[in-house]
C-alpha positions in Angstrom: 6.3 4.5 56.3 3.7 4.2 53.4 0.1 2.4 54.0 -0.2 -0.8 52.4 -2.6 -0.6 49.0 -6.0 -1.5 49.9 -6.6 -3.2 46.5 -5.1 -5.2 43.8 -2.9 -3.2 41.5 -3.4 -6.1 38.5 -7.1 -6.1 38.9 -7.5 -2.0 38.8 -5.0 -1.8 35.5 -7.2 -4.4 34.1 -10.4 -2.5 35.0 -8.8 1.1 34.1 -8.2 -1.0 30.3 -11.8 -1.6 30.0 -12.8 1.9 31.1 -9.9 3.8 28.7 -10.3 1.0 26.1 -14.1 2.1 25.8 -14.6 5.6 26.7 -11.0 7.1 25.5 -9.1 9.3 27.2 -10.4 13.0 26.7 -13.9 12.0 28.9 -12.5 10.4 31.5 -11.2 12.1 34.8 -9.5 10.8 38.3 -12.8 11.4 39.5 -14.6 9.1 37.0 -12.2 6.9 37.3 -11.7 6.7 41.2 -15.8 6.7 41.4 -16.0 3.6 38.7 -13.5 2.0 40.6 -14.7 2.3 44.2 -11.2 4.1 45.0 -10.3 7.2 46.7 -9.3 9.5 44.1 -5.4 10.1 46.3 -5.3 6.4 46.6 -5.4 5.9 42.9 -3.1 9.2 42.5 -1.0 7.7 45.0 -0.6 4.4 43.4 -0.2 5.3 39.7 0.5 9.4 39.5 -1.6 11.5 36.9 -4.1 10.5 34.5 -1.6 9.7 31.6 0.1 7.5 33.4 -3.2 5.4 34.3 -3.7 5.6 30.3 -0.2 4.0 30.1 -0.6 1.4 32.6 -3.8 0.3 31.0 -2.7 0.6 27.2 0.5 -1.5 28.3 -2.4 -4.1 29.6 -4.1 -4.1 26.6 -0.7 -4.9 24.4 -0.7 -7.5 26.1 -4.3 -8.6 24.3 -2.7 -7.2 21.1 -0.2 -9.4 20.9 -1.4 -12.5 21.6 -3.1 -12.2 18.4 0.3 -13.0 16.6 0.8 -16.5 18.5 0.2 -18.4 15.1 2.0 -21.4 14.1 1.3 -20.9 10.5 2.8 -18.7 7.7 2.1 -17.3 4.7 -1.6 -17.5 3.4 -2.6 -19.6 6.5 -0.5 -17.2 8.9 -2.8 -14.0 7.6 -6.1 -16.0 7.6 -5.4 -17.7 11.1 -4.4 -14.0 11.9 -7.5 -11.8 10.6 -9.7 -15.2 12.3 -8.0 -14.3 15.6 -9.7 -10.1 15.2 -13.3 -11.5 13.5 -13.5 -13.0 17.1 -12.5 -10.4 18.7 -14.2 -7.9 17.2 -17.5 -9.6 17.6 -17.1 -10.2 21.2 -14.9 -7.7 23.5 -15.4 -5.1 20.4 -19.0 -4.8 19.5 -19.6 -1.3 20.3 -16.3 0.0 21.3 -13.6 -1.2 18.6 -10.0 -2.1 19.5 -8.1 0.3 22.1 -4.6 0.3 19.6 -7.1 1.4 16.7 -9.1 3.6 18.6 -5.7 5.4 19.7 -4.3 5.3 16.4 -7.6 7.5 14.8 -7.3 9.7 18.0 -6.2 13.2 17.2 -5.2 13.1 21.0 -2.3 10.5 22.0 -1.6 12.5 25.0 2.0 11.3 25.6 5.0 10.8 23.6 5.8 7.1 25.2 2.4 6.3 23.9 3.2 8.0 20.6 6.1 5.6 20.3 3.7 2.5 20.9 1.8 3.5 18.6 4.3 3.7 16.2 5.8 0.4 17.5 2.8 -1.8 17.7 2.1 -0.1 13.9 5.8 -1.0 12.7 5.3 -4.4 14.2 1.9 -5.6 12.7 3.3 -4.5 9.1 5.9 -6.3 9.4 3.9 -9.6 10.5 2.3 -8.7 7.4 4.8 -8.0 5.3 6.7 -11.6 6.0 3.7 -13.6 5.7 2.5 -11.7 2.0 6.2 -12.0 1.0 6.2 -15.8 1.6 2.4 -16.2 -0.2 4.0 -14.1 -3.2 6.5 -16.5 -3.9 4.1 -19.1 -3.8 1.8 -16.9 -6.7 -0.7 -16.3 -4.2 -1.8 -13.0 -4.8 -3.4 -11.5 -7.9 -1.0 -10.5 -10.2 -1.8 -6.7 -10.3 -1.7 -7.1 -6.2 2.7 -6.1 -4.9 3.1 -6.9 -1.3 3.8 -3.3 0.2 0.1 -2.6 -1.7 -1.1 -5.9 0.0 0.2 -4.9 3.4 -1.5 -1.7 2.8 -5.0 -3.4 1.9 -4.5 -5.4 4.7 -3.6 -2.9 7.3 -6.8 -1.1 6.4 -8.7 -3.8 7.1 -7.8 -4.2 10.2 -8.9 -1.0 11.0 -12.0 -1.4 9.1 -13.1 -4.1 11.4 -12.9 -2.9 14.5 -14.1 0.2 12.5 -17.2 -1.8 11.8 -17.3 -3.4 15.0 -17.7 0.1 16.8 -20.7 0.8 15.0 -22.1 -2.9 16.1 -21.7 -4.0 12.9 -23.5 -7.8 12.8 -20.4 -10.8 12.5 -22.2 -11.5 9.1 -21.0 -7.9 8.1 -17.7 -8.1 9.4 -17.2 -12.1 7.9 -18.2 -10.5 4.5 -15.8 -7.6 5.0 -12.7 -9.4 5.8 -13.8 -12.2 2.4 -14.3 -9.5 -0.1 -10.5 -8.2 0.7 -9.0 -11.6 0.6 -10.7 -12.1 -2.6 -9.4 -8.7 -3.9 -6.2 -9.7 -3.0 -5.6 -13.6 -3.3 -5.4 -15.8 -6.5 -8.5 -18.3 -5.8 -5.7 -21.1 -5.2 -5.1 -18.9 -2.2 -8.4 -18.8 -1.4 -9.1 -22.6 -2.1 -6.2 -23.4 0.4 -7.7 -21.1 3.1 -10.9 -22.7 3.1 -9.5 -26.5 2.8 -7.8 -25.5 6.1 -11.2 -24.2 7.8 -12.9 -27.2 6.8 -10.2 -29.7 8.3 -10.3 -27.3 11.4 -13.8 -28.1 12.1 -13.9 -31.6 11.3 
């Protein structure tokens, strides 16, 4: 009969997502990891197997933060600002100095299994498409510039994204990264785009 775990399964994922998420996968051992975690090294091989699958467990948990990124009630022009609002913040708190754990992966030369190859690809596939719905519906509206289509807006976009956390990896100030994500709406958005955008952060703060 197998011993009972001596720890909680929940709060080790969500402390082997902070460890992957900021030093990546080629530096870190089952022996850094048991030590960091104050668990015997078979305990943790035990519980989860070998070292990719603690990478999977903890990217899984960080989907999770990836997601809920997306629960916006807007659409269009207000969708994509509410949207790149939602990674400013986190890129100037949980990212100064270590990025975002999808992006990070995404740059890595090393994705060391195929299911996370196919996350990747999924979680890539998926944020295109959020903002390839959202510049379809501003287009029709005449919200971009005219020399601006929306597969070369998702592509703008899509690089931004990267860019910030980019940015926040090298502890890039919020001033920085506020300025960043403004100069690619403004190469990308008629200013009645823009004008709408920041009508709707004003009446957010009143």
């Amino acid at each position: 009969m197998p011993r009972p775990r001596s720890f909680d399964t929940e709060a080790v994922i969500e402390q082997l997502c902070n460890y992957f998420w900021e030093h990546g996968y080629g530096a870190t051992s089952l022996d850094k990891l048991a030590q960091q975690l104050g668990i015997k090294r078979g305990s943790l091989y035990n519980a989860f197997g070998s070292k990719e699958a603690l990478f999977n467990a903890a990217f899984e948990r960080y989907e999770e933060n990836l997601y809920a990124a997306f629960d916006i009630p807007d659409y269009g022009i207000h969708a994509i600002a509410h949207y790149f609002d939602n990674l400013f913040k986190a890129a100037t708190t949980q990212g100064i100095g270590r990025g975002c754990f999808f992006v990070n992966l995404l740059m890595s030369a090393e994705i060391p299994t195929s299911d996370l190859q196919q996350a990747v690809e999924r979680d890539t596939a998926f944020i295109k498409r959020f903002l390839s719905d959202h510049l379809t519906r501003a287009f029709s509206k005449g919200y971009l510039q005219p020399t601006v289509s929306v597969q070369s807006g998702i592509d703008v976009l899509f690089g931004a994204v990267i860019g910030i956390f980019a940015l926040a990896r090298t502890r890039a100030t919020p001033s920085m990264i506020q300025a960043f994500i403004n100069n690619t709406f403004r190469g990308l958005f008629s200013n009645q785009a823009l004008m709408q955008i920041e009508y709707s952060n004003v009446q957010a703060t009143e």
